[in-house]
N, C-alpha and C positions, 0 to 999 in steps of 0.2 A: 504494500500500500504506500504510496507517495501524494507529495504534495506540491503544488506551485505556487508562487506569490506574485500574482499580480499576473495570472498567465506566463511568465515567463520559463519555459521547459531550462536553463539554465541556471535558475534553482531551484531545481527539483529536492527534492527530501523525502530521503523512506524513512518508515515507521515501522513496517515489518513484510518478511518475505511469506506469511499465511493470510492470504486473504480470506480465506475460510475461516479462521480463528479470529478472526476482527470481528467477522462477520458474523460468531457467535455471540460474543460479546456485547453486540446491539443489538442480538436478538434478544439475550438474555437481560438486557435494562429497560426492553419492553419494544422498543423500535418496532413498529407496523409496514415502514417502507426504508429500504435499505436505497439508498439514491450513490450510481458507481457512475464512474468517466473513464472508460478506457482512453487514456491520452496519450498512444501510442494514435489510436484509431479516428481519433481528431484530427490529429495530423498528415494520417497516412490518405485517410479517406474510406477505410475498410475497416471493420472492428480487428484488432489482430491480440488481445489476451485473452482467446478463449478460454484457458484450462483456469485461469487463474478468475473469470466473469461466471462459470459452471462449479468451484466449488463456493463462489458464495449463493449462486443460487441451490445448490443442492439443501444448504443451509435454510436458507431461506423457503424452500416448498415444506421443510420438514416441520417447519414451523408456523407454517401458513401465513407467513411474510412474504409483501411485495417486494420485488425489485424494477428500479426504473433504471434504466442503461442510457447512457451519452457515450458518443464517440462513433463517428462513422457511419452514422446511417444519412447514408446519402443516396440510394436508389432504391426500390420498389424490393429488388432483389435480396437485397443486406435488411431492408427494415422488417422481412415475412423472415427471415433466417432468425434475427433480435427477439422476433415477436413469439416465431415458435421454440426458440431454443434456450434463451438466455435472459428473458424479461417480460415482467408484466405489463412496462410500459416503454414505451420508445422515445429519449427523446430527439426530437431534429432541428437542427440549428442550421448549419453554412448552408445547406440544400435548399429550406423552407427559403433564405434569406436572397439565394444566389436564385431561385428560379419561383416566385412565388405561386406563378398560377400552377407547377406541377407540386406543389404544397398543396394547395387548392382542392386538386383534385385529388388528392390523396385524401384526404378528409372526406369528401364525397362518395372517395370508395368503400364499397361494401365487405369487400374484402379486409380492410383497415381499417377497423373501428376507433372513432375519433375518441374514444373516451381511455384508448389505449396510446395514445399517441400525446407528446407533451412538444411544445413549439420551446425551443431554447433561444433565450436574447439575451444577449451578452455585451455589456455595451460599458465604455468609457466616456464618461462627461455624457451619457443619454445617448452616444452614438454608437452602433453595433460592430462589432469585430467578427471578424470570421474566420473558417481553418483554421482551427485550434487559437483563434486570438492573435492571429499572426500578422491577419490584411482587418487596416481599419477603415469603416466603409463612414461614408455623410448621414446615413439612412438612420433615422431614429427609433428608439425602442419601443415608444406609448402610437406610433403609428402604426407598426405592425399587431399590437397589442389590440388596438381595435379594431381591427381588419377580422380576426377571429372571430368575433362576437356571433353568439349562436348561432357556431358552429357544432358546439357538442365536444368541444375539444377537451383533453384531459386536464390539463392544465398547461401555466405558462410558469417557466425557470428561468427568473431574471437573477442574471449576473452581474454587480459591480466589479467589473474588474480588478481598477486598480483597489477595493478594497480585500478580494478573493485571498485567501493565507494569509491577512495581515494583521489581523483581529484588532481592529480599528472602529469595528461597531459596524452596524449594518448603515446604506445608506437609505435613511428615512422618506427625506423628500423625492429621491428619484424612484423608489419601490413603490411610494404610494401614487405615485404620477401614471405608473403604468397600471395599476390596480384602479386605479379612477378611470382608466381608460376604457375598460374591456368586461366583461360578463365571466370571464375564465377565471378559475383559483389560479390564482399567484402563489409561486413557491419562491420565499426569498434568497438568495446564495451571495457571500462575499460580504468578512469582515464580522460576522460572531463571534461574540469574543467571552457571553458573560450571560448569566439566566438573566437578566435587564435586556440584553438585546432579543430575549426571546420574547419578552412580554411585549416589548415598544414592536416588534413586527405583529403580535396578536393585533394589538390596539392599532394598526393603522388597517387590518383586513387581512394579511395574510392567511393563505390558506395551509400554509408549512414553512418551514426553514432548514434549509442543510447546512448540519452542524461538521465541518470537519478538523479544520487543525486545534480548532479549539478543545475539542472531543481528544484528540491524540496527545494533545499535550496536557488534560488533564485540570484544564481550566473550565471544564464543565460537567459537570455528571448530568450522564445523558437523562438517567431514570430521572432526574430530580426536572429536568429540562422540558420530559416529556409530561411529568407533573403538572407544573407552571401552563404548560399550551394547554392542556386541557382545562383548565380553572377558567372561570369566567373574569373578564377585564372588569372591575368597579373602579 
């Protein structure tokens, strides 16, 4: 399991070589949805750590936990592979971004149930990055956001970049900029750092948050985390 700060694959950081054993571990603090990035398969265009994306789902069927997958699903081909093989839900980013209307129709299709399917937007200063965070594009993140609107989509995984591994706090106003946009659960990602940043994304609407470096290094107990999300905001 590794980690990046700020999308950059050149500080990369592992945590450990069992992704299965991680992956019990948030099973066992209660986790409902285990959310993975192969970021090999970001970059590559193709998911490529399957052994390593199959023992945390084995984990995960065993316990009747979801898994959602990023990385690599960029044609019709790879996202029925994702769908049948490695994930409960799919999500698409450079593809959706790089050709929208075959996003579109993906959604439409019947074969590809929109409720399995998650649109990923990744964006710096509110504008979207793609290929693993490599090309930074003009195109904004609360305009694609509302383009989905009942669609039936699973949800939307907005990414602060430059806050992603930095545990810097989530960013408030641009998460809920996108969530004001659109009809879809927002999943917040980039920059939790602390059970305060869990609450402050409840209270803006979040539909979730993905907790990672902060979880690895121990500055959040997940179980206590998923405590706090479930409690009602007074």
């Amino acid at each position: 399991m590794v980690r990046l700060s700020r999308g950059e694959y050149e500080t990369k950081k592992a945590y450990s070589d069992s992704p299965g054993t991680v992956a019990q571990e948030l099973v066992d603090a209660g986790a409902k949805w285990l959310h993975v990035v192969d970021l090999d398969g970001a970059r590559s265009g193709k998911p490529t750590n399957f052994l390593e994306i199959l023992a945390i789902r084995k984990v995960a069927e065993a316990a009747d936990v979801k898994v959602q997958l990023g990385g690599g699903g960029r044609d019709k081909e790879t996202i029925t592979c994702m769908l049948s093989d490695l994930a409960d839900r799919v999500v698409v980013g450079s593809a959706a971004i790089a050709d929208w209307d075959w996003f579109q129709g993906l959604l439409a299709d019947p074969d590809y149930p929109a409720e399995r399917l998650a649109l990923g937007l990744d964006a710096r200063s509110g504008c979207l990055a793609v290929e693993g965070w490599t090309k930074q594009l003009e195109k904004r993140a609360t305009d694609f956001a509302a383009t989905v609107r009942d669609t039936g989509l699973g949800a939307i995984v907005y990414t602060d970049i430059s806050r992603d591994g930095m545990l810097t706090g989530i960013n408030l106003h641009a998460t809920a900029a996108v969530i004001a946009a659109t009809d879809v659960p927002v999943i917040a990602s980039g920059g939790i750092s602390c059970l305060d940043d869990i609450r402050r994304c409840k209270e803006i609407g979040c539909a979730g948050v993905i907790v990672g470096r902060a979880y690895y290094e121990g500055k959040i107990d997940l179980a206590k985390a998923i405590e706090v999300s479930a409690r009602d905001i007074i």
